[in-house]
N, C-alpha and C positions, 0 to 999 in steps of 0.2 A: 298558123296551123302548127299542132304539135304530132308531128310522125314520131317521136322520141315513149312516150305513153309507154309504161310496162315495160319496157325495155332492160337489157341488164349489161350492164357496162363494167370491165374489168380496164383498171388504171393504176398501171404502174408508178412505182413513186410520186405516193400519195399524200406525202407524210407534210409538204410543205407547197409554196409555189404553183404551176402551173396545174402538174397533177392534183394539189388541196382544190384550186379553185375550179376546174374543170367537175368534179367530184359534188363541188355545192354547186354548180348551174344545173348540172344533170340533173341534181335532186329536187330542185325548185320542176323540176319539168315532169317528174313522177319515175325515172329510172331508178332501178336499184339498182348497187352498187357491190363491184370486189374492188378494196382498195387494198395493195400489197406494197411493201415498202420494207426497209428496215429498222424502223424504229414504232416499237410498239404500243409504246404511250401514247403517239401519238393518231396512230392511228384510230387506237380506242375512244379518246377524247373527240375526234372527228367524226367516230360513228356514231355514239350518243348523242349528240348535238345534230348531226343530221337525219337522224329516227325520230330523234323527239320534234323535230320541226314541221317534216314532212312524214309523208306518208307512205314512205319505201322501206324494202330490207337493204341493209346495207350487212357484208360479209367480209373482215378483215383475214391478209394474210400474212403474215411476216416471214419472209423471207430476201434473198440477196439475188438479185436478177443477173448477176454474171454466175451463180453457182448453178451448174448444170443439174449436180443432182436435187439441189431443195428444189429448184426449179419444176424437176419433171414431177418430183413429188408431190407439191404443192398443189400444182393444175393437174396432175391426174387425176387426185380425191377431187377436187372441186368438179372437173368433169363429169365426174360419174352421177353429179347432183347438178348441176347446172348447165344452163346452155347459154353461151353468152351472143350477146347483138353486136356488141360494139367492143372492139379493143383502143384502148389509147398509151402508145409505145412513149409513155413520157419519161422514166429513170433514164439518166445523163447526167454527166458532169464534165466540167472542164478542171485543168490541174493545171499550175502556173502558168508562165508566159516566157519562160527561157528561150534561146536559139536555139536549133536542134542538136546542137553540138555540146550546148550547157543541159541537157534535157536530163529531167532527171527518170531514172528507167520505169519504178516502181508508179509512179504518175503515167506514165504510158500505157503500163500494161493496166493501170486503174481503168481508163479510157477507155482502150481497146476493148478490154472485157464487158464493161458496162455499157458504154452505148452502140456497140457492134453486137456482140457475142451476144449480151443480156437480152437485147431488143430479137436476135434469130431466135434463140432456147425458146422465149415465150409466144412468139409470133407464128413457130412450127405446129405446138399443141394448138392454139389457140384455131391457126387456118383449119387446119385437118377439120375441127369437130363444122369452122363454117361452111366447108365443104360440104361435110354429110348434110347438113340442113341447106344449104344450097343460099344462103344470105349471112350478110355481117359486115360492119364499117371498119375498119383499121385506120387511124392515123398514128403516124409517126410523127414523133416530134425532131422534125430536124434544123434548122441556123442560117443565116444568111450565111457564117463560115465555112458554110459544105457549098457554097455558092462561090464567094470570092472569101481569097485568103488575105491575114492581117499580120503584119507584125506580133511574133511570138504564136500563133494560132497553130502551127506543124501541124502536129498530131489530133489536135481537138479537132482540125478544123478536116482532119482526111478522116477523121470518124463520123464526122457528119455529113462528107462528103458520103461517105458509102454509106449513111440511111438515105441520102435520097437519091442511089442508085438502087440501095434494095427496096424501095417503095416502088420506082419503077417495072423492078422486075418483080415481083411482086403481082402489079396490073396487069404483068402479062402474064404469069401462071396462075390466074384466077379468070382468064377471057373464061368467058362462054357461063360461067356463074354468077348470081349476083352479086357476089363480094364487092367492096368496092374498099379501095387504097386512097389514103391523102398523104401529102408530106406538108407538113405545117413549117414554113420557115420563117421564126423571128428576128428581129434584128436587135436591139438593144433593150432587156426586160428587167426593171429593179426588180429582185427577187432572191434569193440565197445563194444563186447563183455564182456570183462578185468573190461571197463570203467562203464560199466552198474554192475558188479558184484561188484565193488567197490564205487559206487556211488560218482564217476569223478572224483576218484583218478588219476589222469592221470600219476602219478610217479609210484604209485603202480601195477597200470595198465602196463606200461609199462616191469617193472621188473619180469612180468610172461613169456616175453619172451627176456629176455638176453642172452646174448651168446650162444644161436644156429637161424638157420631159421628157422622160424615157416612157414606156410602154408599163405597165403593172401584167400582172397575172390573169386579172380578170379580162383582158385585153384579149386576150389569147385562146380564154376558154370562150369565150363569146361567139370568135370567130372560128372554134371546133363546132360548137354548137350548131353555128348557123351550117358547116357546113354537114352533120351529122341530119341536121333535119331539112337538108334536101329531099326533094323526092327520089323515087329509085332511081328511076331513071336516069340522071344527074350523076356523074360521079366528077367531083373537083380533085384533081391527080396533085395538084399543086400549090402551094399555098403563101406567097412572102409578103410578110407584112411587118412593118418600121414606124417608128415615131415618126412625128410627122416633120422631126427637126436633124432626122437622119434619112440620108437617101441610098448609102452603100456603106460599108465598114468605115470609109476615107471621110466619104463627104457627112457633117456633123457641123451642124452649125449651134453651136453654143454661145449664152448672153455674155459668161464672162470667162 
């Protein structure tokens, strides 16, 4: 069954990864799409290809989800033409793996901003208007690290810790309407992810997932999907899900 039909879905950090692929499952399913992000190329090249494939509107925005004001700017104009169904709180990033004493600042407040600050700014306009229409899905994309913490993890991992306190609360300042909250927690996803935390180390990047399989992107949007097209009734609060060759940050069983 597809509850998803006509629907319109606004996803942040579009441009690559979780948010790309979340972006093409939707479309396969008839949603149309705001995809925002910061880089503009690509998002253009994503919308073409997904207009031409399928049979939705897709609406790009470019902008930076820690800056409050493109932000308010951005989804206000979009507002006043659209009414979205579904948010997916996916822009995040992680920034090295130093001790917190080696930490470097501007990496933190990268952090902070983007997947704290970024995911509130857009999550404030976005609830309000599902308010006024009295329905809408939110998930948050949050980490097995806002669950258990890892070596070098500090800060990334207390940013993720608190999206999946503000998902929580969240569920509760939406009782009594249909909204409904998910906190999506992955555990280990090959994705730009590595590349971004190592600033294009692409060797070292790659070395965080050797010998075993990690998770991919589509992995992730599958299991948004499924949980997107529950019934209403239904609302899944919570979400952790891992390769099948990792069971916590720790336990990771690798071939070699």
């Amino acid at each position: 069954m597809n509850n998803l039909l006509d629907k319109t879905a606004l996803i942040t950090g579009a441009t690559s990864g979780i948010g790309k692929a979340c972006a093409k499952a939707l479309a396969k399913l008839g949603v149309d799409l705001v995809l925002t992000g910061r880089r503009e190329s690509r998002l253009t090249t994503l919308k073409e290809k997904l207009e031409e494939k399928y049979d939705i509107e897709v609406k790009i925005l470019c902008f930076d989800v820690s800056n409050q004001i493109e932000v308010e700017k951005a989804l206000t104009n979009l507002l006043s033409e659209y009414e979205i169904d579904i948010l997916i709180n996916n822009a995040g990033l992680a920034l090295g793996l130093e001790k917190l004493d080696e930490g470097n600042l501007s990496n933190w407040e990268n952090m902070i901003d983007t997947n704290i600050k970024g995911l509130l700014y857009v999550s404030k306009i976005i609830m309000s208007q599902m308010r006024e229409k009295n329905k809408g899905h939110i998930i948050n994309l949050g980490s097995i690290a806002g669950i258990m913490n890892y070596p070098g993890g500090n800060v990334y991992s207390a940013t993720k810790s608190a999206v999946h306190s503000i998902s929580e609360a969240m569920n509760i300042d939406v009782v009594g309407t249909k909204i409904r909250v998910s906190n999506v927690a992955p555990g280990a996803v090959q994705t730009e992810f590595s590349n971004v935390r190592f600033k294009g180390d692409d060797d070292k990047a790659d070395g965080v997932y050797d010998g075993f399989e990690p998770l991919c992107a589509k992995d992730i949007a599958d299991l948004i999907v499924y949980i997107l097209n529950a019934p209403e009734h239904v609302n899944i609060q919570h979400a952790l899900i891992m390769p099948t060759a990792q069971r916590n940050p720790y336990i990771l069983h690798k071939d070699k």
